[in-house]
N, C-alpha and C positions, 0 to 999 in steps of 0.2 A: 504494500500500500504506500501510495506517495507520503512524505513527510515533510510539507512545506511550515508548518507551526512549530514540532518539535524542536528542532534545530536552534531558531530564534530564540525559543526561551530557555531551551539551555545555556545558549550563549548568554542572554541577560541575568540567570542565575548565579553561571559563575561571574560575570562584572559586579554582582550585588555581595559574592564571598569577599572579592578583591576592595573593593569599598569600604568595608567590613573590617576586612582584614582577621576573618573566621579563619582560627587555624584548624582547617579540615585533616583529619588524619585516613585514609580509606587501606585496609587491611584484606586481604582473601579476595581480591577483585583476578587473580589468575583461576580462581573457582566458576567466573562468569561463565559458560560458555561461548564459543567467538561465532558458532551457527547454530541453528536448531533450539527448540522449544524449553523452556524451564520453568519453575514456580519458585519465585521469588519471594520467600515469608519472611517477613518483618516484624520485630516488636513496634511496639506504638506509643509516644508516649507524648508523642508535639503533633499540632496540626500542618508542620511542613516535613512529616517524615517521607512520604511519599518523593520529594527534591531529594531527600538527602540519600536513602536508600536508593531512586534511580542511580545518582551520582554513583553509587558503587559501582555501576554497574558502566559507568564511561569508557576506564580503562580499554576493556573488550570491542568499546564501537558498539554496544550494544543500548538500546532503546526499552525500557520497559514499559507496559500497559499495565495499567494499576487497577485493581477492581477498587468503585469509591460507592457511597452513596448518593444516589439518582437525585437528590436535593442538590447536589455539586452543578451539577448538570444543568439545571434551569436558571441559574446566578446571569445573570448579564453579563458579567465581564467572565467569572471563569468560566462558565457554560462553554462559549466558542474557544477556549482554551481547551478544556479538556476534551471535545469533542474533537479539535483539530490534531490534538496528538495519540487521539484513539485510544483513549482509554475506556474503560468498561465501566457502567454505570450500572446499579446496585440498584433495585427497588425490591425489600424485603417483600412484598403482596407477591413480588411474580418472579422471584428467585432464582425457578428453574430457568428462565431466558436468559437470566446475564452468566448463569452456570453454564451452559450451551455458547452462548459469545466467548467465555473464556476458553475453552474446549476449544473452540475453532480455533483460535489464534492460535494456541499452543501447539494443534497440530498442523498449520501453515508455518511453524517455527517461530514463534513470538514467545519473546520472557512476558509471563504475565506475573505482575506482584502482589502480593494480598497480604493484611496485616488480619491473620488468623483470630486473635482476640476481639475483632469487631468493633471496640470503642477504644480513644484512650485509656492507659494506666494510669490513673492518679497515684498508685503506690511506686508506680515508676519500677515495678517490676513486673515479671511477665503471668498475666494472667490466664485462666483456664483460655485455651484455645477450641476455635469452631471446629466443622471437620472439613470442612471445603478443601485446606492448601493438599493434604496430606489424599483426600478423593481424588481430587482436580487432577494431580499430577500422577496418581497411579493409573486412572483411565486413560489419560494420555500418551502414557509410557515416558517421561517425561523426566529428568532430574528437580527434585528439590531442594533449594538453597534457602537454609537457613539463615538469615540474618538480623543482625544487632545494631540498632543505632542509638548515640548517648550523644546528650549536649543540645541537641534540639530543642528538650523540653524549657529550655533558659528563654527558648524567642518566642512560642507562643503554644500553651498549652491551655487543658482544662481548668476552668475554674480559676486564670489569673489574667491579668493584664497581657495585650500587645508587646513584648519589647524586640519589637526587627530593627529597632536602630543602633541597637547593643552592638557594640564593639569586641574584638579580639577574644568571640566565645571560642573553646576549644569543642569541635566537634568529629565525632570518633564512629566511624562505619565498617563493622568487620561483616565478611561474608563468609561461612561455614563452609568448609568441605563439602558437596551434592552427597545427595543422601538418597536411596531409594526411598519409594513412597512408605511411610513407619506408622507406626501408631500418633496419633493427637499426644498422647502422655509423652511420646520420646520427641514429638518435634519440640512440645512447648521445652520442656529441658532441656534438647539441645538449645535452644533458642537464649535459654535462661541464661547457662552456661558460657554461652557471645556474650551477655549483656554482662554476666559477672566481670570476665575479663576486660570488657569498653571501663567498666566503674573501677575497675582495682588499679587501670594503669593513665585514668584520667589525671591531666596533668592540674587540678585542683582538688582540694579534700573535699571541699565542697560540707564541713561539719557544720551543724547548724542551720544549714542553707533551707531553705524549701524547697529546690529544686535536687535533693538527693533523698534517697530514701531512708527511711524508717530504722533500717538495721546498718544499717552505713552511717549512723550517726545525725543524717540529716533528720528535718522537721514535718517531711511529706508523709500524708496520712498510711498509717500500713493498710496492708490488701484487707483485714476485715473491715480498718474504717473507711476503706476508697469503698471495698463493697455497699456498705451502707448508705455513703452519699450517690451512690449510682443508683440504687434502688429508690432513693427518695425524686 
């Protein structure tokens, strides 16, 4: 499929890191595939993970299709964005169709990316996962990549303030060894197990902070408290 959108705003993403001056670290990007079909799982824990986990995936020349929710889709300004760079649009009522749109792409060879948890982490670790990534790619025949992204949730996450005009955040994207299609319990853990390593060799402690988790000393609610403010 032609890609006259995507390209652009890659280029404008990264002129917005350089601006910034976002020290990105990207790790396992030789894990990409360089042809052919993959499922790309991400943890979730900022509303621009989706930028930053593609980014992983640059190294390769490679393009992901992100499954998002279908409200993304109807926005004014990102609607013709996401639509231009063909990603997949998500409307829980009719699931089985953007299940099948993903399907296709992966077997016309397209990474498509999904962030298996469904909603951000407020505890800023990896929550129970869906079972989409770990289906998706085993019908396909397909590899799955696990991946980890940390530092995101500093520009703009659940439940706080905007900050994109933060300066010289450290931001950290590893992508896991492919994995045949596993069980939901072994993806979310391996998944975990990325995000451990992104938090143990981030280059701020980050103690105190709101934006580290619960058992890392930071102030972010743990998974029973994120649970409950999700429920409410």
């Amino acid at each position: 499929m032609p890609d006259r959108v995507y390209p652009p705003v890659i280029a404008a993403a990264k002129l917005m890191f350089r601006v910034l001056d976002m020290r990105i670290t990207v790790e396992g990007a030789e894990h990409v595939p360089t042809t052919g079909g993959a499922v790309l799982a991400s943890n979730h824990v900022s509303y621009l993970d989706f930028i930053f986990a593609g980014y992983g995936a640059q190294p390769a020349r490679r393009l992901v299709r992100f499954m998002a929710k279908h409200e993304v889709f109807k926005h004014r300004v990102s609607g013709p964005l996401m639509r231009g760079m063909h990603h997949i649009p998500v409307d829980r009522a009719a699931g089985q169709a953007s299940y099948q749109q993903a399907l296709d792409a992966l077997r016309s060879g397209e990474i498509v990316g999904i962030f298996p948890e469904a909603t951000i982490s407020r505890s800023f670790t990896v929550k129970d996962v869906k079972s989409g990534a770990v289906r998706m790619a085993a019908e396909a025949g397909v590899p799955l990549l696990p991946t980890a992204v940390w530092g995101t949730q500093r520009l703009w996450t659940k439940g706080r303030p905007k900050s994109l005009t933060q300066r010289h955040v450290p931001i950290t994207i590893i992508v896991g060894e492919p994995v045949e299609p596993t069980t939901d319990a072994a993806l979310r853990e391996r998944m975990q197990e990325l995000l451990d390593d992104a938090q143990a060799r981030y280059p701020e402690s980050g103690e105190g902070q709101w934006w580290q988790p619960a058992h890392l000393g930071g102030t972010a609610p743990t998974p029973a408290e994120a649970k409950l403010l999700d429920e409410r």
